[in-house]
mmCIF file of the N, C-alpha and C atoms, coordinates in Angstrom:
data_MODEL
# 
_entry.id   MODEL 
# 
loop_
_atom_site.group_PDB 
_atom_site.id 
_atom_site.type_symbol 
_atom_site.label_atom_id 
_atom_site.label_alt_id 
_atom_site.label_comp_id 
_atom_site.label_asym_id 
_atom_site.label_entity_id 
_atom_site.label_seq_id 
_atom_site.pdbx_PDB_ins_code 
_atom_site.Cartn_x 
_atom_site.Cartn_y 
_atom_site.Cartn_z 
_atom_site.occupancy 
_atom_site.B_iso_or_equiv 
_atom_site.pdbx_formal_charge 
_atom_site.auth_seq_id 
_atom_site.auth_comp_id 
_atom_site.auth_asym_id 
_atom_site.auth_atom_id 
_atom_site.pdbx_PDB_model_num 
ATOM 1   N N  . UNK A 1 1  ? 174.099 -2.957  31.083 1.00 0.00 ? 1  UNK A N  1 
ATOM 2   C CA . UNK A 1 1  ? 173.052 -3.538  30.241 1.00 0.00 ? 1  UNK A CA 1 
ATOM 3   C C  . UNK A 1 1  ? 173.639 -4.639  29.345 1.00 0.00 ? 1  UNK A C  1 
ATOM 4   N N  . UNK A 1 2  ? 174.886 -4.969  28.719 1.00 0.00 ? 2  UNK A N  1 
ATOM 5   C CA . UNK A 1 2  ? 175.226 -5.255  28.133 1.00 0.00 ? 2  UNK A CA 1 
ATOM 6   C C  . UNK A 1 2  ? 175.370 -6.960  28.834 1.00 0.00 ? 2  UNK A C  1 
ATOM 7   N N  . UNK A 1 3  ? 175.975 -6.056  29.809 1.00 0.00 ? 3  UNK A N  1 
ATOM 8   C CA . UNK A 1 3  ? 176.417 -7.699  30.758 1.00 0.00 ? 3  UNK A CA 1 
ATOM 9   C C  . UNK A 1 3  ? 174.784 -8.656  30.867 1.00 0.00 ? 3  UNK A C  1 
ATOM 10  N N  . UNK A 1 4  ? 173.511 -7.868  31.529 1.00 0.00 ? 4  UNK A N  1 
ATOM 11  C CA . UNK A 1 4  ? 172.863 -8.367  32.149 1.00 0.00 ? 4  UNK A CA 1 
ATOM 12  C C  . UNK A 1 4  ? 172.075 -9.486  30.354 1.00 0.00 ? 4  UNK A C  1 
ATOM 13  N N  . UNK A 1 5  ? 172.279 -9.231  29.225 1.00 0.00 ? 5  UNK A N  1 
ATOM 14  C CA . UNK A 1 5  ? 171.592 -9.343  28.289 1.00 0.00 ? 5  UNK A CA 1 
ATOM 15  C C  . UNK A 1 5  ? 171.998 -11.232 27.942 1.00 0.00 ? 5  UNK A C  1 
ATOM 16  N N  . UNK A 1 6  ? 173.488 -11.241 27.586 1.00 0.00 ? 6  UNK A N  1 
ATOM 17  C CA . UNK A 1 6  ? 173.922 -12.782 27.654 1.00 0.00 ? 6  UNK A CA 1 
ATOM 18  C C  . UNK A 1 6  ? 173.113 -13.445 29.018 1.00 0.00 ? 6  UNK A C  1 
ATOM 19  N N  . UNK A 1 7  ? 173.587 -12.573 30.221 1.00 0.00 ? 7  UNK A N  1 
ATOM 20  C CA . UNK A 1 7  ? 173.177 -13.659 31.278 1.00 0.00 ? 7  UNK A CA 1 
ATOM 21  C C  . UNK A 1 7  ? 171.861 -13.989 31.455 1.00 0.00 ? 7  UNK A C  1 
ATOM 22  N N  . UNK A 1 8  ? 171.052 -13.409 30.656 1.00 0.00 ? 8  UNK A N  1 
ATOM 23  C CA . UNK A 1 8  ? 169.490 -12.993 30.682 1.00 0.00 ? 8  UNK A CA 1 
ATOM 24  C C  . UNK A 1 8  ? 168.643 -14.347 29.852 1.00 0.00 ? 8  UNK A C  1 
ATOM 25  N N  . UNK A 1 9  ? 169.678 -14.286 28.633 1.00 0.00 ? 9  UNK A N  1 
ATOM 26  C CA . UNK A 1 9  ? 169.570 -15.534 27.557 1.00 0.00 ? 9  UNK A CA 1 
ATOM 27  C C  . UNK A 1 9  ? 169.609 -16.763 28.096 1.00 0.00 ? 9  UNK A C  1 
ATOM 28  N N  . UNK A 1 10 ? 171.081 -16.692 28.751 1.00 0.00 ? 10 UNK A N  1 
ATOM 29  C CA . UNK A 1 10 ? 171.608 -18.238 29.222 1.00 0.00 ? 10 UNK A CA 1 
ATOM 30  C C  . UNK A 1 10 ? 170.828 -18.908 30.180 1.00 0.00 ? 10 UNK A C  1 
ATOM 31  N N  . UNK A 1 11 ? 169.995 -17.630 31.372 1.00 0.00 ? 11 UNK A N  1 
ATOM 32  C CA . UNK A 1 11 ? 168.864 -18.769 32.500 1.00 0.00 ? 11 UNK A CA 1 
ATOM 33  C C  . UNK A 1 11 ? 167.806 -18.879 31.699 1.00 0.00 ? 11 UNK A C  1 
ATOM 34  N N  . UNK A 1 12 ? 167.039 -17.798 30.261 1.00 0.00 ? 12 UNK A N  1 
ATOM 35  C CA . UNK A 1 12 ? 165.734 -17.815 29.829 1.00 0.00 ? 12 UNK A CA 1 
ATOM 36  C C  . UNK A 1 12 ? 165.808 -19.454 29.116 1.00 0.00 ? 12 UNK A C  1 
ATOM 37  N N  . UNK A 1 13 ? 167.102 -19.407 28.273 1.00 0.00 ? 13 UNK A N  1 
ATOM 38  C CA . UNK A 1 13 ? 167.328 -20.532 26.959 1.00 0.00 ? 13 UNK A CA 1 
ATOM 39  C C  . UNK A 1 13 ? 166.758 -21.958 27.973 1.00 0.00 ? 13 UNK A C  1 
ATOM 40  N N  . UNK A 1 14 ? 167.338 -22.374 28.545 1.00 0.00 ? 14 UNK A N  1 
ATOM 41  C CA . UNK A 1 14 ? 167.187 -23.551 29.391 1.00 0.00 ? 14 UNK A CA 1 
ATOM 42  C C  . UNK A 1 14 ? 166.077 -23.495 30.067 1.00 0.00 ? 14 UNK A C  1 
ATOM 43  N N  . UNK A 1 15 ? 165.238 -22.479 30.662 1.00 0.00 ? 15 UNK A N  1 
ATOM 44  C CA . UNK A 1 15 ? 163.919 -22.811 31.559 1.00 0.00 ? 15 UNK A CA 1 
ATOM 45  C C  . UNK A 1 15 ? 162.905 -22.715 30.164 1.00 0.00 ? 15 UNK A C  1 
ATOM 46  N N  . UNK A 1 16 ? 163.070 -22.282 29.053 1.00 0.00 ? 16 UNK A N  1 
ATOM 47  C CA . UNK A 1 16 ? 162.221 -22.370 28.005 1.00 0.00 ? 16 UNK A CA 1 
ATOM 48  C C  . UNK A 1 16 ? 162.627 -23.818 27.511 1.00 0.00 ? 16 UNK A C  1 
ATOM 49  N N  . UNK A 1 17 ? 163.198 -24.380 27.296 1.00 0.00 ? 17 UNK A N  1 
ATOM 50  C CA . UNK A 1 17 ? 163.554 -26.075 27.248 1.00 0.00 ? 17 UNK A CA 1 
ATOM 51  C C  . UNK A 1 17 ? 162.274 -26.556 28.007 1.00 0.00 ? 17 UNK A C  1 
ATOM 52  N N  . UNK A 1 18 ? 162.795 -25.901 29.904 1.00 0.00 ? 18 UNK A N  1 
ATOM 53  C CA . UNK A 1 18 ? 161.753 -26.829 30.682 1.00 0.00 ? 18 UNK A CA 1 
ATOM 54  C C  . UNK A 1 18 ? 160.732 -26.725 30.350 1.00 0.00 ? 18 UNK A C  1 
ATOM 55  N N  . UNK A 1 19 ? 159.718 -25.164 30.145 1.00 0.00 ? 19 UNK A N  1 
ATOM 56  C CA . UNK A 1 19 ? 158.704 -25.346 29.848 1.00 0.00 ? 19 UNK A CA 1 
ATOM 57  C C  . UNK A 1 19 ? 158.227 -26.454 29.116 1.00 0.00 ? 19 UNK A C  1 
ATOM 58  N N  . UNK A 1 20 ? 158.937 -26.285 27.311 1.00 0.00 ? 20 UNK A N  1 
ATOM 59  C CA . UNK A 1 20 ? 158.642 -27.081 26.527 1.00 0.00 ? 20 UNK A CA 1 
ATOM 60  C C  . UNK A 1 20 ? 158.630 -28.331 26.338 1.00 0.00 ? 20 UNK A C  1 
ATOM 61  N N  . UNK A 1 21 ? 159.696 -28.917 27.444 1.00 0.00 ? 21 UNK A N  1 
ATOM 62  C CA . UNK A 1 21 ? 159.371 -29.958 27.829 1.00 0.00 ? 21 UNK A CA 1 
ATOM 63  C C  . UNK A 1 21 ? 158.131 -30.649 28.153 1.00 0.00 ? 21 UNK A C  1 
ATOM 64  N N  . UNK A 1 22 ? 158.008 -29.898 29.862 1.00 0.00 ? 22 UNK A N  1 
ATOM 65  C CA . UNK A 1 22 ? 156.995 -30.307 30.597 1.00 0.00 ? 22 UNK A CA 1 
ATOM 66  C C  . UNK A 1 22 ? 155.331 -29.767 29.573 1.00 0.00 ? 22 UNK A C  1 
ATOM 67  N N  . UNK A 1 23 ? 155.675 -29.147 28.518 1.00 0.00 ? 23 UNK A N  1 
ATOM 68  C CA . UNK A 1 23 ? 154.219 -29.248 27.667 1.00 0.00 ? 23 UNK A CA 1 
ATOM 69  C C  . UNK A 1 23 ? 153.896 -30.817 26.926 1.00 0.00 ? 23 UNK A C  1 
ATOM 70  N N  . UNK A 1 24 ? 155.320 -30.989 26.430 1.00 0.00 ? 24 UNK A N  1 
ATOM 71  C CA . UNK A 1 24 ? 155.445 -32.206 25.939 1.00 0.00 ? 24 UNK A CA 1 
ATOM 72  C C  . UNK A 1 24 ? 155.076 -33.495 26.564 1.00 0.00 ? 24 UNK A C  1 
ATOM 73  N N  . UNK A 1 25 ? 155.863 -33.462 27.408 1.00 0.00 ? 25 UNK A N  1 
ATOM 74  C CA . UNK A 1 25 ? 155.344 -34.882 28.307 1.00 0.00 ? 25 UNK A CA 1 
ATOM 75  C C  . UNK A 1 25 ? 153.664 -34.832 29.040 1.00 0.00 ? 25 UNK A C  1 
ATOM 76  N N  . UNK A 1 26 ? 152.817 -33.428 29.501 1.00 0.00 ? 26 UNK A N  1 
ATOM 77  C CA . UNK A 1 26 ? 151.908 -33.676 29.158 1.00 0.00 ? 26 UNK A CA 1 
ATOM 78  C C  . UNK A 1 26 ? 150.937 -33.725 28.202 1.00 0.00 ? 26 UNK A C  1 
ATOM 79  N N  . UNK A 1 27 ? 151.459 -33.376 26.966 1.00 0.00 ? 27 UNK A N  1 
ATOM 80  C CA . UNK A 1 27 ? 150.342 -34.200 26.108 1.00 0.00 ? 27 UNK A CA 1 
ATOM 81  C C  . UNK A 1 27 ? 150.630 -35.669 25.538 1.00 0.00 ? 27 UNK A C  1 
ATOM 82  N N  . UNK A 1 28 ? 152.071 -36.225 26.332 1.00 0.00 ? 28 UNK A N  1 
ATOM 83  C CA . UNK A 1 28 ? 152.051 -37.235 25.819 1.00 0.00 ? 28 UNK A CA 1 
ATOM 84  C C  . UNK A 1 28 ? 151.143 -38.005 26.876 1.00 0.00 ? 28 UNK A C  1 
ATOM 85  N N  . UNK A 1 29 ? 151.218 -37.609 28.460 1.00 0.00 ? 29 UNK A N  1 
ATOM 86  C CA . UNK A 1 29 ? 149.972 -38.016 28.711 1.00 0.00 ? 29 UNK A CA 1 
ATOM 87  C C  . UNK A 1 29 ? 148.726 -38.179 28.611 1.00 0.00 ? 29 UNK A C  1 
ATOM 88  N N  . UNK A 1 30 ? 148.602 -37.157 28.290 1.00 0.00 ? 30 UNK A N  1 
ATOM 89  C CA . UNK A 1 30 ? 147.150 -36.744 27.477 1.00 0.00 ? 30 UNK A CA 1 
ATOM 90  C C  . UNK A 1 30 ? 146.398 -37.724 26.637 1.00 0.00 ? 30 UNK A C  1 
ATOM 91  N N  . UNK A 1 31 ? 147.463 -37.937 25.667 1.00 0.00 ? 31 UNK A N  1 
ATOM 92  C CA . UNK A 1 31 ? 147.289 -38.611 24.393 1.00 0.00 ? 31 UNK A CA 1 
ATOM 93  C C  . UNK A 1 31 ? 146.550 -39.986 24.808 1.00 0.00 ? 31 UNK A C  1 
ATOM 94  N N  . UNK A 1 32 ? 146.769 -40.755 25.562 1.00 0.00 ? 32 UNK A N  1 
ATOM 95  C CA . UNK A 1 32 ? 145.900 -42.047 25.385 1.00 0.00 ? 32 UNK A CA 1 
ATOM 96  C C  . UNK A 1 32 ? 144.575 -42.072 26.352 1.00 0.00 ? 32 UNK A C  1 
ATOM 97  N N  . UNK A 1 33 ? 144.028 -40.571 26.782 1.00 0.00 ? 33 UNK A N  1 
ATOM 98  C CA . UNK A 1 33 ? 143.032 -40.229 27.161 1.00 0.00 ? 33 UNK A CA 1 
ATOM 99  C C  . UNK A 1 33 ? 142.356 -39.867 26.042 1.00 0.00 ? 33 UNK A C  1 
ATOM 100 N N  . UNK A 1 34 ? 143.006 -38.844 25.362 1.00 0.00 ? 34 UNK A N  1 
ATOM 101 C CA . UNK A 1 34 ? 141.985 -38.347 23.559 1.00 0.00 ? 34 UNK A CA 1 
ATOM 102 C C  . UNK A 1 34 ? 142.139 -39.730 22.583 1.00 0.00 ? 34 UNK A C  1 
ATOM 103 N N  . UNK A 1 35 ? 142.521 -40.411 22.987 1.00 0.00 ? 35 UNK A N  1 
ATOM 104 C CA . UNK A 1 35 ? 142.720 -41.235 21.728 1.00 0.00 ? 35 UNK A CA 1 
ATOM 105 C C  . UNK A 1 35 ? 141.778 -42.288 22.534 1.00 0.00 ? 35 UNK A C  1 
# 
């Protein structure tokens, strides 16, 4: 358990980046549709 917990972090940390990314860049698309 111990082991699986770091390695658990290290793939979550970075695909939560991607998410937040790819939220980002679409509302930056977004944006000159609402605006």
């Amino acid at each position: 358990n111990d082991n699986q917990e770091p390695l658990g972090t290290r793939i979550f940390g970075p695909v939560a980046r991607e998410l937040r990314a790819k939220k980002f860049m679409r509302i930056l698309s977004l944006a000159p549709e609402v605006l």
